[in-house]
C-alpha positions in Angstrom: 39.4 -44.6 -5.1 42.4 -42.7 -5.9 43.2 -40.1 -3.3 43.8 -37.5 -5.3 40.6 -38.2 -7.4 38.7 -37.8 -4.5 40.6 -34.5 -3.4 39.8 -32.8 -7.0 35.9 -34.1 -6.3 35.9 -32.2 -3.2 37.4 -29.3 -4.2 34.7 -29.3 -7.3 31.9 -30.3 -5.0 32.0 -27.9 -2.1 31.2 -24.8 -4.1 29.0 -26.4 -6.1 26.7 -27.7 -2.9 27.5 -24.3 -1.3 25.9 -22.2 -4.7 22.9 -24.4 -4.4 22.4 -24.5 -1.0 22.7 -20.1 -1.5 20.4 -20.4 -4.3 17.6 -22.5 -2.7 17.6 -19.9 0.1 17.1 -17.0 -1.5 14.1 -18.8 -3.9 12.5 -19.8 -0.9 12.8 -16.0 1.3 11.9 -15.0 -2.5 9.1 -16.9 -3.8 7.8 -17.9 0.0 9.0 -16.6 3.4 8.9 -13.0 2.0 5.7 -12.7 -0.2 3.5 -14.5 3.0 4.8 -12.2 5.5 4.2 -8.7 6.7 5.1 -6.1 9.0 3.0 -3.1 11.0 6.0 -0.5 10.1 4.6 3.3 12.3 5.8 6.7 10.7 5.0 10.2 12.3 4.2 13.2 9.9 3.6 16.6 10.5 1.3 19.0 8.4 1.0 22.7 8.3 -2.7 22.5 7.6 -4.1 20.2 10.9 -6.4 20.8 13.4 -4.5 20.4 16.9 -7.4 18.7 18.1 -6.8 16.0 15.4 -3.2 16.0 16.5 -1.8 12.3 17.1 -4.6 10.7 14.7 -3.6 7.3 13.6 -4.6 6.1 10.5 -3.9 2.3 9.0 -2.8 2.5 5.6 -3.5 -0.9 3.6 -2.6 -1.5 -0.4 -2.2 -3.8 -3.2 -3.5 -7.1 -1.0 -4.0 -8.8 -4.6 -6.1 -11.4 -2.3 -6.1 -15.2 -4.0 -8.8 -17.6 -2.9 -5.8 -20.0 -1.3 -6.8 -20.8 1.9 -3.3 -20.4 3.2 -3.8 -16.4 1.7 -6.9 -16.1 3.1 -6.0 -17.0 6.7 -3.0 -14.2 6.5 -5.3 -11.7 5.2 -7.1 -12.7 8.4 -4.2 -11.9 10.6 -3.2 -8.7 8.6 -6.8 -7.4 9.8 -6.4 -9.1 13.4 -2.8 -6.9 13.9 -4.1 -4.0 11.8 -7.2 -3.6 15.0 -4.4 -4.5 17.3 -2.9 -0.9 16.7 -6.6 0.5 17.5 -6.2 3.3 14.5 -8.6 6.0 14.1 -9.0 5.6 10.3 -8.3 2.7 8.1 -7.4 3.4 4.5 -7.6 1.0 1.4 -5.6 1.7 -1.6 -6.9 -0.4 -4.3 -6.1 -3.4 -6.1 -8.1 -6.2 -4.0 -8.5 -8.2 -6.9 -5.4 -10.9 -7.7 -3.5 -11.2 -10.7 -5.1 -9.7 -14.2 -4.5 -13.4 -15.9 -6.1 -15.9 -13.7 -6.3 -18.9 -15.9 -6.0 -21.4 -12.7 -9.2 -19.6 -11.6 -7.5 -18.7 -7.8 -8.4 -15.0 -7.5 -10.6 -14.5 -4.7 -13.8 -13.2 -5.6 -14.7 -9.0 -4.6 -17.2 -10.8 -2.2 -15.1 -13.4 -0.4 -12.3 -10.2 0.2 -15.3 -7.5 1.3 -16.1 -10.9 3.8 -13.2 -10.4 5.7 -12.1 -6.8 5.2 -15.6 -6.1 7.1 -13.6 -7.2 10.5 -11.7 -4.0 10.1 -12.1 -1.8 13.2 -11.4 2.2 13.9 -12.9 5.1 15.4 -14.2 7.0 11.9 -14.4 4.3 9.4 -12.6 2.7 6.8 -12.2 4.3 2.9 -11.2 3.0 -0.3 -9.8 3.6 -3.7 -10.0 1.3 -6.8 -7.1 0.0 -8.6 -6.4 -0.9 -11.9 -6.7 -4.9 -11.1 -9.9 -4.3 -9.6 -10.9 -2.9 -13.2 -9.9 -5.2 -14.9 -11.6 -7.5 -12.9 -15.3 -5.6 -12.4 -15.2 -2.8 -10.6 -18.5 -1.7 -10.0 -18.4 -5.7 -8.1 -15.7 -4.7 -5.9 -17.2 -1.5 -4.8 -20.3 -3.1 -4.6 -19.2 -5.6 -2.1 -16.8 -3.0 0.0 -20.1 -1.0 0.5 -22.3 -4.0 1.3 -19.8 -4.6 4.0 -19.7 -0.6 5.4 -16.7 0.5 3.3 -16.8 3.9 1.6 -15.4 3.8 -1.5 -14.4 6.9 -2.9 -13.9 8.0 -6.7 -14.0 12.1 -7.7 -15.5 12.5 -4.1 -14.4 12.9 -0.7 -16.3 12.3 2.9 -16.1 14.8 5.5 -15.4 13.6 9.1 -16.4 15.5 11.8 -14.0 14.9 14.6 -13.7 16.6 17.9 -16.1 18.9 16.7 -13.3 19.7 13.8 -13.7 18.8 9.7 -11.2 16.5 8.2 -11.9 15.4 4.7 -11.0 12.2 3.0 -10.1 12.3 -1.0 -10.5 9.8 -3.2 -9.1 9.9 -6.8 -10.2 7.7 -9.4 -7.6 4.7 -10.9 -4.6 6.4 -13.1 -4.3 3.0 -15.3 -7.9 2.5 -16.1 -10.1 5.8 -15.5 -8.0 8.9 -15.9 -10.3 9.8 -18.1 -13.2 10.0 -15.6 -10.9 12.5 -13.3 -13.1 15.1 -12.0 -11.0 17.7 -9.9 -14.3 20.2 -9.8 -15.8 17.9 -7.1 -13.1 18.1 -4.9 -13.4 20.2 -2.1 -11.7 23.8 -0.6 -8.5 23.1 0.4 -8.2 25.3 3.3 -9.8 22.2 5.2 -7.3 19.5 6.1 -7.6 16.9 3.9 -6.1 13.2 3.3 -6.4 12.8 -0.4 -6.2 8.6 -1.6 -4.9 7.5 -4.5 -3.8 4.0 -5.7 -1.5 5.4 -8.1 1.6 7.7 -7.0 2.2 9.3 -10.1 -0.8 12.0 -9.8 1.2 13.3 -6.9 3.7 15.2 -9.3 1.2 15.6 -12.5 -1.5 16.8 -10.6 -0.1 18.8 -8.2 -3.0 19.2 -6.3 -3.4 22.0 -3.2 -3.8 19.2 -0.3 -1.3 19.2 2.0 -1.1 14.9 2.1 -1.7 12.2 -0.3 -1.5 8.4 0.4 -0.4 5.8 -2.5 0.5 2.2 -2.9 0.5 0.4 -6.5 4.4 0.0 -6.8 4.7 -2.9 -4.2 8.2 -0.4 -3.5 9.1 -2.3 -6.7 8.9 -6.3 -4.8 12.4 -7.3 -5.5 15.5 -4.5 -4.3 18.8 -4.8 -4.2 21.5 -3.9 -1.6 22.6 -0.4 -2.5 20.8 -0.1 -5.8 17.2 -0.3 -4.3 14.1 -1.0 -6.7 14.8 -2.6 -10.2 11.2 -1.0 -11.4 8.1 -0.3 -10.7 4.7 0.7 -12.6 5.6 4.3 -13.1 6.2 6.9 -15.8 9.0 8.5 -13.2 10.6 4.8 -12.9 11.7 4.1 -9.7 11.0 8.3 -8.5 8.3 7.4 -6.0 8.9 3.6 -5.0 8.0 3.4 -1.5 7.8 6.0 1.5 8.1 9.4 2.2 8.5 12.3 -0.4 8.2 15.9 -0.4 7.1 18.3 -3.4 6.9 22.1 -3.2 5.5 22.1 0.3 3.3 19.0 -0.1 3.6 15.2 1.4 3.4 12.2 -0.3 3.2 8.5 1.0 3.7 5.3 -1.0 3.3 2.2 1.0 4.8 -1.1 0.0 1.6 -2.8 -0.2 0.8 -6.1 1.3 -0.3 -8.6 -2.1 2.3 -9.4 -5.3 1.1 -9.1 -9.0 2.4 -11.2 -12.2 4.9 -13.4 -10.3 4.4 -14.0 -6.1 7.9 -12.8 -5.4 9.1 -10.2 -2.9 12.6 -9.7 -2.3 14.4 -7.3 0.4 10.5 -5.5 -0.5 8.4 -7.1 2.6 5.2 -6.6 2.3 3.6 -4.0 5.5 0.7 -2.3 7.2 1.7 1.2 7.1 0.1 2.8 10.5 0.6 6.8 10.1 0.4 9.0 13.6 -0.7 12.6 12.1 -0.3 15.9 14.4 0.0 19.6 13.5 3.7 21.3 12.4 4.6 23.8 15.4 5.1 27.3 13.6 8.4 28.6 15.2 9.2 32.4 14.7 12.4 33.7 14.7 12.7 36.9 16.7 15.1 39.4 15.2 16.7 42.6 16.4 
């Protein structure tokens, strides 16, 4: 072959191998090595309204699981509750959506029953709580809650539980699913809000439109939007304020909110720079300071 042919080939060739090799890489951490991990990720909040008795509570914050029936899924729900017990929390929270994708014509969503089966394994000191999501209405959700409860989780919906904890009350919230059953949203049955309170929702957004006088609410449903990119962050996510309240901490007049990542993937089984995460949350009382003046 003529020399110089072969120089042009190469010169062609070598970008060309390099761009696939690139692009198989990224599908793969994409549509693969992404989506089937996760990571326990710890945050530490303080609150004005908290009982110093309940200071240092740890509560396990789980989301959007979107559980398929794929042994392969199964197994890493598994090990999600296996590390979730490893951090020994005091409360473990549920944020809705169990259920898999809305569309299941390949008939691979796990049932509420086969999920309840192994969310059961979930360990803490005062119980695990759940929220509905809008997948697990679409699905059936009196069968999901029917199965969490066979199983000894509370699921909450226009209602809350009151703990009694070192002989202090804390009260866990649960609103009902934005998407599906706003219209069932009941604020009259929730209780005084001079008792601390954790209040869960599975959708963000009733953070800002409710406004509601608790001091801490708990979210998931955006997956933190699955795919980011560097420096722009989340493309979108399931929200009427866009990409607003993605994933983590945010603050509004005075009050706390906390949007977890979520652990599942809806419509396509892609996460990108979004890793899915157990969210564990250490809780203590704010320290007033005073200022002294003269």
């Amino acid at each position: 072959m003529n020399p110089k042919l072969c120089e042009k080939l190469l010169i062609w060739l070598i970008p060309v191998v390099a761009l696939l090799i690139i692009f198989t890489t990224l599908w793969l951490w994409a549509f693969k090595f992404e989506p089937e991990s996760f990571s326990v990720n710890h945050s530490e909040v303080k609150l004005q309204n908290w009982h110093k008795v309940h200071n240092h509570l740890k509560i396990a914050v789980l989301a959007d699981i979107h559980q398929r029936k794929i042994p392969d899924e199964l197994q890493r729900l598994r090990e999600i509750i296996k590390a979730t017990n490893a951090e020994k929390p005091d409360i473990v929270v549920l944020l809705g959506d169990f259920i898999g994708r809305r569309f299941d014509p390949r008939k691979v969503n796990a049932t509420p029953e086969i999920i309840a089966v192994i969310l059961k394994d979930l360990q803490s000191n005062y119980g695990t709580y759940a929220v509905l999501g809008n997948h697990d209405w679409w699905h059936d959700g009196n069968a999901v809650r029917q199965a969490l409860e066979k199983v000894g989780i509370t699921v909450l919906e226009n209602s809350y539980i009151p703990l009694t904890i070192h002989g202090k009350q804390l009260n866990i919230i649960g609103l009902p699913d934005r998407t599906t059953r706003h219209k069932t949203l009941d604020l009259s049955k929730l209780p005084d809000n001079k008792i601390p309170s954790i209040v869960l929702s599975h959708d963000p957004d009733y953070f800002e439109e409710l406004e509601l006088p608790y001091e801490l609410m708990l979210a998931g449903h955006t997956h933190g939007g699955q795919v980011k990119l560097p420096w722009i962050g989340a493309l979108i996510t399931p929200s009427k304020y866009g990409t607003k309240y993605s994933e983590g901490w945010f603050e509004r007049h005075g009050k706390k909110l906390f949007v977890t990542r979520g652990l599942g993937a809806s419509i396509i089984r892609l996460r990108f720079l979004c890793p899915p995460e157990v969210a564990i949350l250490n809780i203590s009382r704010a320290e007033v300071t005073t200022t002294l003046s003269f």
